[in-house]
C-alpha positions as CSV (number, residue, x, y, z in Angstrom):
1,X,-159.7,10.2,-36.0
2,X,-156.8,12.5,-36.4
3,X,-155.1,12.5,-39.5
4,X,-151.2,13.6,-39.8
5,X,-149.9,17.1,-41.5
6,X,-149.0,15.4,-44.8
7,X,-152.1,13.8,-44.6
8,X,-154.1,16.8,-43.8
9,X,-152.2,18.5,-47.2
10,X,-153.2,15.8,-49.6
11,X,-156.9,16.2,-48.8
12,X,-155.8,20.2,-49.3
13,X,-154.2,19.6,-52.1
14,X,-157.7,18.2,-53.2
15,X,-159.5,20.4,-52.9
16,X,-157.4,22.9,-54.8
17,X,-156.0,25.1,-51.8
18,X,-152.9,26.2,-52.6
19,X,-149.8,24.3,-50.7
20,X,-146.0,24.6,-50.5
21,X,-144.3,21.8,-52.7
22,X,-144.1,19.0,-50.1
23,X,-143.2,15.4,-49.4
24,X,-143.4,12.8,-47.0
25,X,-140.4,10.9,-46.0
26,X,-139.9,7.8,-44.0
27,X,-136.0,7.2,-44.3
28,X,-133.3,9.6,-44.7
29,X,-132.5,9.2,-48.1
30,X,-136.2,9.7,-49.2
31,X,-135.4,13.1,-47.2
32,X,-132.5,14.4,-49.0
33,X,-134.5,13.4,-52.5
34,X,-137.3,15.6,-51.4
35,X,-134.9,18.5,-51.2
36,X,-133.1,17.7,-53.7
37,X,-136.6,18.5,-55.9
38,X,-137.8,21.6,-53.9
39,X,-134.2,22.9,-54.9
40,X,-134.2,25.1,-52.2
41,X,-134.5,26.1,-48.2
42,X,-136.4,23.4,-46.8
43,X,-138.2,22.5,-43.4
44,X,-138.4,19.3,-41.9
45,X,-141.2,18.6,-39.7
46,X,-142.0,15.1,-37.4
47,X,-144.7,13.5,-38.3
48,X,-146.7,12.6,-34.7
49,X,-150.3,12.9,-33.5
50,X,-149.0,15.6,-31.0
51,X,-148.2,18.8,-30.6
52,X,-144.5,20.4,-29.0
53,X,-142.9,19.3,-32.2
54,X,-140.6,22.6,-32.7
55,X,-139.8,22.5,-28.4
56,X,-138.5,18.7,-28.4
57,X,-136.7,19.3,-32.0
58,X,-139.1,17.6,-34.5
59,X,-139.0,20.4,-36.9
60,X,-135.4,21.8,-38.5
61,X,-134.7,24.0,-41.2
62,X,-132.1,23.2,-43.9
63,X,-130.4,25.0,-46.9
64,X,-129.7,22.2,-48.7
65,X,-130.2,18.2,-49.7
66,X,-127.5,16.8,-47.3
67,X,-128.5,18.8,-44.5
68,X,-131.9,18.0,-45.0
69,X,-131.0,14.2,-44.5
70,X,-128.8,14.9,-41.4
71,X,-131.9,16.8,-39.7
72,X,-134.3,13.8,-40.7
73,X,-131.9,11.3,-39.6
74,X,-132.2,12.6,-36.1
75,X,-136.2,13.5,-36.0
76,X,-136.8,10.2,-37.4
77,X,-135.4,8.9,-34.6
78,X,-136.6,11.5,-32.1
79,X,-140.0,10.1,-29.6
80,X,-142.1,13.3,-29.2
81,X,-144.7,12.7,-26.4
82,X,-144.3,9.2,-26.4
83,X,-145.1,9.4,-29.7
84,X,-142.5,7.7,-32.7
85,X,-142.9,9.4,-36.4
86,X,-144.6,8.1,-39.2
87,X,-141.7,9.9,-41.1
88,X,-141.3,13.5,-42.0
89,X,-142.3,16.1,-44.0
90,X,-140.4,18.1,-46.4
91,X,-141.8,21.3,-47.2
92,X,-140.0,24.3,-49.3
93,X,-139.4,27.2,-46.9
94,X,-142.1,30.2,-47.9
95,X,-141.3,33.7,-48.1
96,X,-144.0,34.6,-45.7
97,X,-144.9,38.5,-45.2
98,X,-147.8,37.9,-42.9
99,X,-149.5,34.8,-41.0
100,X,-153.2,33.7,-40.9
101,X,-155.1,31.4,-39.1
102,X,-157.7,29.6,-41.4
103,X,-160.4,26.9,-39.5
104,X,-163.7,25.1,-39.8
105,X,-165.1,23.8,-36.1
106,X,-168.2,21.8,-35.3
107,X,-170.6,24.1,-32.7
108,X,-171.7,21.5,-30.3
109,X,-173.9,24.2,-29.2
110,X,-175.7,25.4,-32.3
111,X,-175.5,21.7,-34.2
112,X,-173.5,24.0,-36.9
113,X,-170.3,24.3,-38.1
114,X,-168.0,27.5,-37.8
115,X,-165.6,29.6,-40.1
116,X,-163.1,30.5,-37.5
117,X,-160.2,33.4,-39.2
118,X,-158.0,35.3,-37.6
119,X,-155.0,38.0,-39.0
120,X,-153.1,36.4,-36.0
121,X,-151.4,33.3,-37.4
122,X,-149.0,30.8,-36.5
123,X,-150.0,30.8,-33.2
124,X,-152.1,28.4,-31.2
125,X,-156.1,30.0,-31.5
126,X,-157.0,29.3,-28.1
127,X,-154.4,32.0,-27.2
128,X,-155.7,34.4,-29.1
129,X,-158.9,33.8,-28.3
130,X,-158.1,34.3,-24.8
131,X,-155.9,37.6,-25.0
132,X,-157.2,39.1,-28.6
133,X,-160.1,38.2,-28.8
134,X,-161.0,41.2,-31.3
135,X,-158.6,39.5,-33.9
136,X,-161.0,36.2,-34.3
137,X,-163.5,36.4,-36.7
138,X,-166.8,33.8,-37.0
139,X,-169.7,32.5,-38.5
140,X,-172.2,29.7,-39.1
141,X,-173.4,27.8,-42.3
142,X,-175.2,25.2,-43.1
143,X,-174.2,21.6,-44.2
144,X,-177.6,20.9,-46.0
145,X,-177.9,24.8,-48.2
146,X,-175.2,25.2,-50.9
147,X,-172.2,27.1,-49.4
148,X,-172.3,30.7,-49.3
149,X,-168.7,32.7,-49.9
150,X,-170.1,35.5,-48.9
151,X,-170.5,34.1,-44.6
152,X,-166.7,33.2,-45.4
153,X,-166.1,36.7,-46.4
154,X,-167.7,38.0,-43.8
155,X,-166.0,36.0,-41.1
156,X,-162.8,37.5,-42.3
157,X,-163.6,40.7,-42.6
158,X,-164.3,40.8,-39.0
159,X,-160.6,40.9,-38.3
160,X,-160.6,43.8,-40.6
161,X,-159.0,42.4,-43.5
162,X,-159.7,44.3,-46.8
163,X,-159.2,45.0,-50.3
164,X,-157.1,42.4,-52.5
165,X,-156.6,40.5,-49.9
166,X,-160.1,39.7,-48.8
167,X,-161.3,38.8,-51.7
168,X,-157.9,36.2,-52.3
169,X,-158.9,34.9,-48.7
170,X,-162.6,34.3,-49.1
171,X,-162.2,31.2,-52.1
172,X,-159.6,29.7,-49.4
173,X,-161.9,29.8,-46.4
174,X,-165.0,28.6,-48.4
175,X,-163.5,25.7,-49.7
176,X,-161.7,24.8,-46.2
177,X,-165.7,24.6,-45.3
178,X,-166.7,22.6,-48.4
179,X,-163.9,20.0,-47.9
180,X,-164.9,20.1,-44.0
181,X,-168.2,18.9,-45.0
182,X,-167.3,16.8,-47.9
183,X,-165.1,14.2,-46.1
184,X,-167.1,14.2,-42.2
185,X,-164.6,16.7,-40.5
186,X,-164.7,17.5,-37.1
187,X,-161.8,20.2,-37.4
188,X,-160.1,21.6,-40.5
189,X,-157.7,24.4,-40.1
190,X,-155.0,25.9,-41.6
191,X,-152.2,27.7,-39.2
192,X,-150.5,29.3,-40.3
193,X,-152.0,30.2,-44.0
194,X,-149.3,32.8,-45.4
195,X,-149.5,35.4,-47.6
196,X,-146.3,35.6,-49.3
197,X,-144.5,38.3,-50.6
198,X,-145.7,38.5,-54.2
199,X,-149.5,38.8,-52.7
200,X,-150.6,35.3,-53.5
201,X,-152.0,33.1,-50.4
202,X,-150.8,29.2,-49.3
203,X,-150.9,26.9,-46.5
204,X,-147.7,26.5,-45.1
205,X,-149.2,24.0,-42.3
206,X,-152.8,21.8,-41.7
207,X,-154.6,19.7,-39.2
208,X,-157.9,17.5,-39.9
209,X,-159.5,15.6,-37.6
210,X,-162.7,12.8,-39.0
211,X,-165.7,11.6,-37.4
212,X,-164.5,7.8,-36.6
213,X,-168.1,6.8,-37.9
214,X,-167.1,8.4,-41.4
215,X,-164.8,5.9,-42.0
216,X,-167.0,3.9,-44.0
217,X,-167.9,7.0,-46.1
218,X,-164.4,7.8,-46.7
219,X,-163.3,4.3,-47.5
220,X,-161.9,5.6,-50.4
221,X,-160.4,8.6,-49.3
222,X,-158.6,6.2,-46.3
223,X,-157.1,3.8,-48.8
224,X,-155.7,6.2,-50.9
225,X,-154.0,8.2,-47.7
226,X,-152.9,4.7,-46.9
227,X,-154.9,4.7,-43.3
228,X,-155.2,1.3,-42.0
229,X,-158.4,-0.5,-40.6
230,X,-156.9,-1.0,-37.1
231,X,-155.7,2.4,-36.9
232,X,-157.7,4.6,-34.3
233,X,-155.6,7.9,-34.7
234,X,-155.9,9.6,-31.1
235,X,-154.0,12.4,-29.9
236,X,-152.2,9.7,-27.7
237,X,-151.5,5.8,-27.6
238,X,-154.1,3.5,-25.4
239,X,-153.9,3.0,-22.0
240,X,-154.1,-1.1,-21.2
241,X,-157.1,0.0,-19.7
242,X,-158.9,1.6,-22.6
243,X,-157.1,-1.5,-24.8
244,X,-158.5,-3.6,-22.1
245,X,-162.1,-1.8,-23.1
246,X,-161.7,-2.6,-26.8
247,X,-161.1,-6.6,-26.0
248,X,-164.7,-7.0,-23.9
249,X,-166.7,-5.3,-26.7
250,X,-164.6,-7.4,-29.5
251,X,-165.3,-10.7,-27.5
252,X,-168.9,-10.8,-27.7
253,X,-171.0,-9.7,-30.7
254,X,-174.2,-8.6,-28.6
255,X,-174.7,-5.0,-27.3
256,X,-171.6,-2.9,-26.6
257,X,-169.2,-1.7,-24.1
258,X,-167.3,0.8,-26.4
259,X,-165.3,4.1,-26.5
260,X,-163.5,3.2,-23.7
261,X,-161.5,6.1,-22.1
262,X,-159.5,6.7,-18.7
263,X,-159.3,9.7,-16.6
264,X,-157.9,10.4,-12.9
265,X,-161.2,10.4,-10.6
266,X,-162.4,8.6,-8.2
267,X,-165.9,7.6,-10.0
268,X,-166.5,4.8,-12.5
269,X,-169.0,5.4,-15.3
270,X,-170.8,2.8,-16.1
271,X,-173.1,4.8,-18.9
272,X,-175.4,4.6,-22.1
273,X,-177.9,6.1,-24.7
274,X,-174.7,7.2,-27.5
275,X,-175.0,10.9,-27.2
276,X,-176.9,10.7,-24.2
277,X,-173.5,9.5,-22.6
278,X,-171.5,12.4,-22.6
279,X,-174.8,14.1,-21.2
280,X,-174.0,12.3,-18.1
281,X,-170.3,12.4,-18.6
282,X,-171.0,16.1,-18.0
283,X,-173.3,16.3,-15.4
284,X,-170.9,14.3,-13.2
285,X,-168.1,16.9,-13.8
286,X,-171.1,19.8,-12.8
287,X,-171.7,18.3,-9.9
288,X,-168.1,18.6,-8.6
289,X,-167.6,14.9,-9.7
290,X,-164.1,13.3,-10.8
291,X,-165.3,10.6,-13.6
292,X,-162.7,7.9,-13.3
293,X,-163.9,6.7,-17.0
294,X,-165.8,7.5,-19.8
295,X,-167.6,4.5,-21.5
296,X,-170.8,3.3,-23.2
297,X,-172.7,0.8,-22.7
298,X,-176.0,-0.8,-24.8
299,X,-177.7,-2.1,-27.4
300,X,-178.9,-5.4,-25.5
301,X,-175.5,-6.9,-24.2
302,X,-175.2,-9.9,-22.7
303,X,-174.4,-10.2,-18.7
304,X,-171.2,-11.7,-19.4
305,X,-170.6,-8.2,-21.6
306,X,-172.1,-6.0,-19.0
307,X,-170.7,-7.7,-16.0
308,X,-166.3,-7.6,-17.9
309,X,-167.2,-3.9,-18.4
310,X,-168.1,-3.5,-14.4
311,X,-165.3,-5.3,-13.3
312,X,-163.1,-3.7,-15.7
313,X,-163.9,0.1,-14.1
314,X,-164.2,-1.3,-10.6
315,X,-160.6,-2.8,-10.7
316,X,-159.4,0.8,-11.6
317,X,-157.1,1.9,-9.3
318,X,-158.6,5.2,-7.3
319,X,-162.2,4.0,-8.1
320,X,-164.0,4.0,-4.8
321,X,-167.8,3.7,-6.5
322,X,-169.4,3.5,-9.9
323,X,-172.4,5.1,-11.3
324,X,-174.9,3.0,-13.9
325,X,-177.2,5.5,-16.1
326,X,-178.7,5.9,-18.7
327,X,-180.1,9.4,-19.8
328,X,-182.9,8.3,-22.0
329,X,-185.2,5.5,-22.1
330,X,-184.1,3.0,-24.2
331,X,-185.0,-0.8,-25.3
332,X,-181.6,-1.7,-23.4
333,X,-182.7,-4.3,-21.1
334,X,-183.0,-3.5,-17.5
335,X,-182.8,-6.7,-15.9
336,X,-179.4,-7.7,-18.0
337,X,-177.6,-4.7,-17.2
338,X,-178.4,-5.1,-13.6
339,X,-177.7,-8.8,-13.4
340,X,-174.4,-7.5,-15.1
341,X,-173.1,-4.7,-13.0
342,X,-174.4,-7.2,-9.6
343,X,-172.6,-10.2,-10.8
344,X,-169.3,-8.1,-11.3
345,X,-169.4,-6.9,-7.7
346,X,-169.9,-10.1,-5.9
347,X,-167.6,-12.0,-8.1
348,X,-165.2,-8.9,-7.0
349,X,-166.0,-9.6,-3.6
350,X,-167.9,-6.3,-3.2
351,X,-171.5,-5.8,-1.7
352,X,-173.4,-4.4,-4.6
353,X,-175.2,-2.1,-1.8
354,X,-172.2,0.0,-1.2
355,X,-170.1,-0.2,-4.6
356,X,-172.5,0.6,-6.5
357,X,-173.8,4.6,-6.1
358,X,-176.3,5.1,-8.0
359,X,-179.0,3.0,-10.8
360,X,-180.7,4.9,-13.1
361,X,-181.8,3.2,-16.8
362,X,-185.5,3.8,-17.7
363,X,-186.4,1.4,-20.1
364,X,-187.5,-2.0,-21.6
365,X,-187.7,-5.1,-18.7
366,X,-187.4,-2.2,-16.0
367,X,-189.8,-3.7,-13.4
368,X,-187.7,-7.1,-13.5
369,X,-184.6,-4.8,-13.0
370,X,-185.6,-3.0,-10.2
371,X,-186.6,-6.3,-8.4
372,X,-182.6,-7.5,-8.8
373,X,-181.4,-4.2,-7.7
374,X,-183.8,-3.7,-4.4
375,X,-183.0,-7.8,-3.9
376,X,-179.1,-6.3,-3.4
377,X,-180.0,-2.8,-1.7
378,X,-179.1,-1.0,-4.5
379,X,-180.3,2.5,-4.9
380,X,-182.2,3.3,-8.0
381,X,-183.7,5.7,-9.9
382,X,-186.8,5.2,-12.6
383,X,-187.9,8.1,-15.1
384,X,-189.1,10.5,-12.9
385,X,-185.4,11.3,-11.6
386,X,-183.2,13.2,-14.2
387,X,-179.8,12.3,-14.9
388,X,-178.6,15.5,-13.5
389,X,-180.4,14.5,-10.1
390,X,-178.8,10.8,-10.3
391,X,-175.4,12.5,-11.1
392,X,-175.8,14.4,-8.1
393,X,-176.8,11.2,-5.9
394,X,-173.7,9.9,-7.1
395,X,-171.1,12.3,-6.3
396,X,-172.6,12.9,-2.9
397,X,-172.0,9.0,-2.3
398,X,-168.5,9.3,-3.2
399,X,-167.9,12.3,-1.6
400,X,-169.2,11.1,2.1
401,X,-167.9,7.7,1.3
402,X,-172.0,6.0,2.1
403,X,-173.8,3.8,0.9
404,X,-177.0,4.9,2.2
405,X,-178.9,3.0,-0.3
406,X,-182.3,4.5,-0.4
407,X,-185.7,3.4,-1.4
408,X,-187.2,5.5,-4.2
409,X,-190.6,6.1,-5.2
410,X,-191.6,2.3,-6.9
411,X,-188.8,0.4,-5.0
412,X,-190.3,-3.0,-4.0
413,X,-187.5,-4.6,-1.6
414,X,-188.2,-8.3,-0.9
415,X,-190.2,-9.3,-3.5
416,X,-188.5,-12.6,-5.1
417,X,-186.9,-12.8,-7.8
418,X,-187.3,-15.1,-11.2
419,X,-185.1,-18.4,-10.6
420,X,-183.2,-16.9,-13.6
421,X,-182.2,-13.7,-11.2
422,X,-181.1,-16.0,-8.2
423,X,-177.9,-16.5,-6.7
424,X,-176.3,-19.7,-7.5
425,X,-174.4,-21.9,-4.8
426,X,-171.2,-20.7,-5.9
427,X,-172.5,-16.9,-5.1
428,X,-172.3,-15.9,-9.0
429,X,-175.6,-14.2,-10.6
430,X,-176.5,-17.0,-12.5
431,X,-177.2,-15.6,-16.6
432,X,-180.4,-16.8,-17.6
């Protein structure tokens, strides 16, 4: 959940990190009072969960009160990205004699997070990163042992900061990472964090982004912000699709079918196991294929559940196949996600055989799953085939365009199936 700069300065503010005198704005008049109170130079930023604001206009600079409301009666009315502001900041206009970059990222790899400093401020990281790389300093710590200043120092003196300023750096870092910790952050940074030209140090602009699952944590926190229940806070607005995605998990209080999210390829994901999910998310993309989806899928739904969520990524335009997996076993029944997925295809008008790639969820009812799938000639995989091998099976389908359903090792085609499992008259998979 990202939260919006003014946002981002409050929980600064906080924590005791030094910030320009500031206000947030959502008419014009509000503006001009804001300015009238710095009682100086003043910038005037939109307030949108995007980036490009200074390209399309959303941030001026004014001398004084009245200009200040003329400049915020245009960005208030300014769409940046197909995004509308939530008003704008008013910020006094620092006198800034060098720039810093000040952030505190999650390592997916190490299951740490990272100081990230660099004497190149103002300026996206990823660039420097890429083309000065010697001007990025790092370092783990732990969210469990008491914070250490002394990895925050040591992150910035990487970049070859010294002296004075070092040691007015350091408390800044350290309590970025405390605060980044403190309220479930997935990315805290500060860019640019100024030195002005007395010496002193303060954060001239801040993004924050929160774990969605903190929000129960943070209730307080949220309420005082004034962040809404409802709100999601992406990057960008949701696609009827993803909305769509929301609606089926809402609907029915058994399993889920969440985190709904669209992409451009050509196959559907039909995944589980929480984590596990993007696990498969990325071995589809290693092995050269174009997810047209990301979802999850679990927790016992019901058919109906399962079968909305099928039809829901098979009726995506450009989707030519969908893969079901799972990448751990589970206690996710079998036999209901497979009636699911099987009843969305036929009810589609699709033969089960050739829309659907590739089945692979080890776990509880699994026998009575694989009879429905081998009853419809759909390929599928138990535990002795890793995700990364049923990713594989999958993109190959979609690349040759066949369905070349395939017994594996344990298939049992032809057995019969449980009345509950049968067809009905009308051709539906009846939900026992």
């Amino acid at each position: 959940m990202r939260l919006f700069e003014y946002e981002s300065r409050r929980i600064l503010g906080r924590e005791r990190i030094p910030i320009t005198q500031s206000g947030h704005a959502t008419t014009t008049e509000e503006a001009r009072k804001i300015a009238a109170d710095v009682g100086g130079p003043v910038v005037i930023k939109s307030q949108v969960l995007t980036g490009g604001r200074m390209k399309a206009g959303g941030v001026r600079f004014a001398d004084s009160p009245e200009e200040c409301e003329s400049h915020a009666r245009e960005i208030l009315g300014l769409e940046i990205n197909g995004h509308v502001p939530r008003g704008v900041l008013v910020a006094a206009r620092a006198p800034i004699a060098h720039e810093y970059y000040a952030g505190v990222i999650y390592d997916g790899v190490r299951k740490l997070p990272t100081f990230v400093f660099s004497d190149m401020g103002g300026i996206d990281i990823e660039e420097i990163a890429e083309a000065r790389p010697e001007h990025i300093g790092r370092g783990h710590f732990s969210t469990v042992l008491p914070q250490m200043d002394f990895r925050a120092k040591d992150a910035i003196a990487q970049t070859g900061v010294t002296g004075r300023d070092l040691t007015r750096l350091t408390p800044v870092l350290s309590a970025l990472a405390r605060l980044f910790v403190k309220y479930d952050m997935t990315l805290a940074e500060i860019n640019p964090l100024a030195k002005l030209e007395d010496g002193s140090f303060v954060a001239v602009d801040a993004h924050m982004d929160m774990e969605n699952e903190a929000r129960p944590r943070q209730k307080a926190l949220l309420a005082e912000l004034g962040v809404g229940e409802d709100e999601t806070r992406e990057a960008r607005e949701a696609t009827p699709f993803e909305i769509e995605g929301e609606r089926i998990d809402s609907v029915d209080h058994r399993g889920v079918a969440g985190n709904v999210a669209e992409f451009d390829g050509n196959l559907g994901l039909v995944i589980g196991a929480g984590g596990g999910s993007l696990t498969l998310f990325d071995a589809v993309r290693r092995q050269g294929g174009q997810p047209a989806n990301y979802c999850e899928i679990g927790g016992n739904p019901s058919v109906s559940k399962a079968a909305n969520l099928t039809k829901l990524v098979l009726q995506k335009p450009g989707v030519e196949k969908i893969a079901v997996m799972m990448s751990i076993v589970s206690n996710t029944r079998v036999d209901i996600v497979a009636r699911g997925v099987i009843k969305a295809c036929i009810e589609l008008g699709h033969d089960p055989a050739e829309k659907i790639a590739v089945f692979r969820i080890p776990g509880a009812w699994e026998e009575e799953g694989f009879k429905i799938l081998a009853r419809y000639g759909v390929e599928y995989c138990d535990r002795s085939v890793s995700m990364h091998e049923a990713a594989r099976i999958a993109v190959e389908k979609v690349s040759s365009g066949s369905n070349g359903a395939k017994p594996l090792p344990g298939e049992r085609a032809g057995d019969e199936l449980p009345p509950a499992e049968r067809l009905s008259g009308t051709g539906e998979v009846v939900e026992g």
